[in-house]
N, C-alpha and C positions, 0 to 999 in steps of 0.2 A: 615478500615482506609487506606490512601494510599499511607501513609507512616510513618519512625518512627528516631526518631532522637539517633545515636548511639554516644555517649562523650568519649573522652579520659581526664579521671579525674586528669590525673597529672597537668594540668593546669585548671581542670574544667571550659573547653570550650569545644563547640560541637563542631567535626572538620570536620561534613560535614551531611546532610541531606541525608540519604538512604530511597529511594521510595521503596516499596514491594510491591506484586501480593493481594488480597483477601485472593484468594485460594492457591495456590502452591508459596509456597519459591522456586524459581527456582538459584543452586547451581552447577556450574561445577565438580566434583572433580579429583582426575589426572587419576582413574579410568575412568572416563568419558571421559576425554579428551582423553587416550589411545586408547580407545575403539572406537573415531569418526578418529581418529588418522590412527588405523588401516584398517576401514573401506575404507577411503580414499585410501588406498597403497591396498586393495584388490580387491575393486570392479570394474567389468569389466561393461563397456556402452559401445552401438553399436553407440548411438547417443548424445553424452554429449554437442553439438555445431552441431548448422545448416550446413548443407554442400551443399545447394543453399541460393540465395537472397531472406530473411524476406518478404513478400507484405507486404507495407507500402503507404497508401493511402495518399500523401500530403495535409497539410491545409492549406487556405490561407486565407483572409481577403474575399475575393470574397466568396470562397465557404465556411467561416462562413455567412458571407448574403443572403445565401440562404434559410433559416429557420430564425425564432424567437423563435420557441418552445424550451423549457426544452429540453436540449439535454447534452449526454456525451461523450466525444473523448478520447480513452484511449493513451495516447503515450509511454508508454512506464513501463514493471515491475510496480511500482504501482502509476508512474505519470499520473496523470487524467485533462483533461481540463471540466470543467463543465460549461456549462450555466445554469442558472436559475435566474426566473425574469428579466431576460435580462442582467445580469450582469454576469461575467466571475469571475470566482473560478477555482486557481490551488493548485491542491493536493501531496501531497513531490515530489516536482519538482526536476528529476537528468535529469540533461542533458548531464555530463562529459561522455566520454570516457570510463571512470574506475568505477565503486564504489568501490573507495579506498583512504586512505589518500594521497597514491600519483599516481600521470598518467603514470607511468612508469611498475607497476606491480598491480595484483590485477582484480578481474571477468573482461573484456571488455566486451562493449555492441556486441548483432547479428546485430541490426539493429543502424537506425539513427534516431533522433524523426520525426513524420511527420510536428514537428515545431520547429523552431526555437526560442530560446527566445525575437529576434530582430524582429519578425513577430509577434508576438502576442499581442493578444488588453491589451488595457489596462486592468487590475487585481483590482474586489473589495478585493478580500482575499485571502492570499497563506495559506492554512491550512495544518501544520508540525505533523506528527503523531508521532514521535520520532527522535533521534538523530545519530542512525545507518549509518553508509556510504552511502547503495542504498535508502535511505528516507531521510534522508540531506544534500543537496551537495553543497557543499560552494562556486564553483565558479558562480552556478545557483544563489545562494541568493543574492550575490555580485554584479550579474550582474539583476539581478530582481528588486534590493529595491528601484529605481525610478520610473519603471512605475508599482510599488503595491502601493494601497491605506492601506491595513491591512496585517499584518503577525500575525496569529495565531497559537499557540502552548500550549501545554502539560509546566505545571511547571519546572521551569528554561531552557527549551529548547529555552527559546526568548534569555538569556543569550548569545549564540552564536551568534543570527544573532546580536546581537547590537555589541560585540566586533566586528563583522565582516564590521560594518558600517551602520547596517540600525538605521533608528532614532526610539530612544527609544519611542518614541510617539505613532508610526505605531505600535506597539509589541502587543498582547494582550494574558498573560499567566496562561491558566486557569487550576483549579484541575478538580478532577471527579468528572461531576454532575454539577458543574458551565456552565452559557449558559450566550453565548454574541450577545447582539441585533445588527447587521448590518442595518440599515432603515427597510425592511421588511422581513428580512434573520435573521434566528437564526440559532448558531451554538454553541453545545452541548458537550463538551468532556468525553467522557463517557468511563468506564473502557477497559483496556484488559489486558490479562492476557500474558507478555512478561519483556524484561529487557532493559535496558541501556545503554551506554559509548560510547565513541570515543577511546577511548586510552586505558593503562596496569590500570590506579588508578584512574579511573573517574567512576567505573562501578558504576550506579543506583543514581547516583547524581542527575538524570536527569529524567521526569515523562516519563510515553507515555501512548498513549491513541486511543481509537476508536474516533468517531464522526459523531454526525448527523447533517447532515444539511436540514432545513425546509425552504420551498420558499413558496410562496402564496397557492400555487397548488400542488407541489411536495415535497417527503419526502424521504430522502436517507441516507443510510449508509455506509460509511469507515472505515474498521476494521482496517487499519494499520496492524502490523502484532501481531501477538497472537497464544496462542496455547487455544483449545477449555475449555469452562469455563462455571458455570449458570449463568453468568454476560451478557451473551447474551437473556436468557431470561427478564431478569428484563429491559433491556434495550427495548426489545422489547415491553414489558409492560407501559413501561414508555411514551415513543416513538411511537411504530410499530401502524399498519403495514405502510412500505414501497414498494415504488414504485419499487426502485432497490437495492440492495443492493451488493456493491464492497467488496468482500472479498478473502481475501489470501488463493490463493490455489497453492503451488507452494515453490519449496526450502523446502519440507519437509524430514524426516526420523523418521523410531521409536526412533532411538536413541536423538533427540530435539523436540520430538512432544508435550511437556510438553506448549515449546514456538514457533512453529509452526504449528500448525493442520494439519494433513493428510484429506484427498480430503473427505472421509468418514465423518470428521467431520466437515469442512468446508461446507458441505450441511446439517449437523444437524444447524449450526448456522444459515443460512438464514431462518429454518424454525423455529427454537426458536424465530430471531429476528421478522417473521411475525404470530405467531398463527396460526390460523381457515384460516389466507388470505395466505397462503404461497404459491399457487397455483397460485392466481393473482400477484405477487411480482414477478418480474425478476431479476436471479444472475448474476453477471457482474466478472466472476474470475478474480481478480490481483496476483503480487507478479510469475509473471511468464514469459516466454519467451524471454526478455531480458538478464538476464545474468545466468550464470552458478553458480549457487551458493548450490547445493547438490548433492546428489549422482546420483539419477536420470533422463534418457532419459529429454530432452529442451523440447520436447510438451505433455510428460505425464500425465501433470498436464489437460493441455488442453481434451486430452482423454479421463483420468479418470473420470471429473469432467461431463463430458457431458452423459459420459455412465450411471453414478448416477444418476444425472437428471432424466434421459429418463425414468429409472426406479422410481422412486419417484413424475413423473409429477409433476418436477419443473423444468422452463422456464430459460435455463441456455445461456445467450449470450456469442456469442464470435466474436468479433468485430475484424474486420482486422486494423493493428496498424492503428490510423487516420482517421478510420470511423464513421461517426456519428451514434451514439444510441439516438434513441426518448425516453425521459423518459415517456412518456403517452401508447407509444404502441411500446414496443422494438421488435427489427428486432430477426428473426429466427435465429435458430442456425446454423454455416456456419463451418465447420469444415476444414479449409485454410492450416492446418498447415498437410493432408493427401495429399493434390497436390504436398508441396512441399518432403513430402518423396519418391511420388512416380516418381521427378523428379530425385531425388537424384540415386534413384534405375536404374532408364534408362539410367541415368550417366554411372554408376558402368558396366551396361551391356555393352554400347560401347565403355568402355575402354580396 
């Protein structure tokens, strides 16, 4: 179930719908919190922020015309530009500065997107995997919800963009397991296993979810973010196999990997979500190189996730921010973010 309604009987009224996991009750306690608390004030990185310029390949109207095909641009942590069927799909669109509630303090981006939101074509569907800071970002949505045709989201997560002004018409806010027709685009919200909130008392008011999206020809998956679960296989079941599959590899630690996956398990998911085809199926790692958001070196995730691959012959891309990925024959693995350490390093030496 996915979720459960908890009352306060002195008025016998609900005072608020709490969503839950399948599998894990995922719970802070001050132990817990001490303990990532600590970690924070201990741990030593050589590399916690880039110390040259990000490559970042600009997009433009022109060089979207250069192709028709199923194609993916990742711009940024886990903002994705998708074409399929000829139509444009963006996926938790942050564009701010911060992922924070406010632009003054809070992770800053390495880089800049390779688009702008004032560039960009017209949008059949912004699809919101939760309500998190770096996956919802409210000056993006504000400034998005005239030229999107649909805003889809996880239960009560539409909630926000309509306070925030988009028209409740455009909204479409589905549970797990509910699929919404687009003309010839289905798009499926399917579990994960993660939590909730904007603020101190909002926590798990709010769904979140994976999601597939299916185009005439292509089949793909957006884990949003989650910590590993057998919900990827049934999805994969249900669904699979997919062409590519975008998942979170990135901002993890033992100490939240309940609701993050570590790199090891972020490659057992792609292969849950394709079976016997996991071999043909291309990983597309998110949830990384934009901002600083755990304990761990900026491109480790990058590193790690490739070196598992390699071992595991599965087809792991890694796309320089604003490069286009063919969903029918995805490009080679390009390991970009080794040039720039070792420019960093040549720095260091002639200083």
């Amino acid at each position: 179930m996915a979720f459960s309604i908890k009352a306060i009987f002195g008025n016998n009224k609900a005072e608020a719908v709490k969503f839950e996991n399948t599998d894990i009750a995922y719970q802070s306690s001050l132990s817990d919190i001490w303990s990532i608390a600590k970690s924070y004030m201990t741990t030593k990185r050589l590399h916690p922020a880039p110390e040259v310029e990000v490559p970042v390949q600009p997009i433009t109207a022109t060089s979207l015309s250069f192709s028709t095909e199923d194609q993916i641009f990742r711009l940024g942590h886990s903002t994705l530009l998708i074409r399929i069927d000829g139509e444009y799909i963006l996926l938790d669109p942050v564009f701010s500065q911060r992922a924070s509630p406010v632009q003054w303090a809070g992770p800053k981006r390495f880089h800049q997107s390779p688009i702008n939101i004032e560039q960009l074509p017209p949008i059949k569907a912004v699809i919101i995997s939760h309500d998190h800071y770096d996956h919802l970002d409210k000056a993006a949505v504000t400034e998005l919800k005239d030229k999107v045709q649909y805003f889809v989201t996880p239960e009560k997560v539409g909630n926000h963009l309509i306070e925030w002004g988009v028209e409740p018409s455009k909204v479409n806010q589905l549970s797990w397991w509910q699929e919404l027709q687009l003309d010839d685009l289905t798009l499926v919200a399917t579990p994960a296993q993660h939590f909730s909130g904007r603020g101190l008392f909002d926590r798990d008011t709010t769904l979140w979810a994976s999601w597939v999206i299916k185009g005439k020809q292509s089949k793909l998956f957006f884990s949003g973010d989650g910590g590993y679960f057998p919900g990827f296989k049934e999805i994969g079941e249900r669904y699979g196999p997919f062409n590519i599959t975008m998942i979170e590899t990135g901002a993890y630690n033992d100490l939240w990997s309940d609701i993050h996956m570590m790199p090891e398990q972020s490659l057992q998911a792609h292969i849950d979500l394709n079976g016997d085809n996991f071999h043909q199926a291309a990983m597309l790692p998110i949830h990384n190189g934009t901002f600083d958001l755990a304990l761990h070196d900026w491109f480790e995730p990058l590193e790690r996730i490739v070196h598992l691959g390699e071992q595991a012959n599965v087809h792991v891309v890694t796309p320089i921010f604003g490069e286009a990925v063919s969903v029918k024959s995805a490009m080679k693995t390009e390991r970009w973010w080794r040039e720039m350490l070792l420019s960093e390093e040549l720095s260091l030496q002639a200083q």
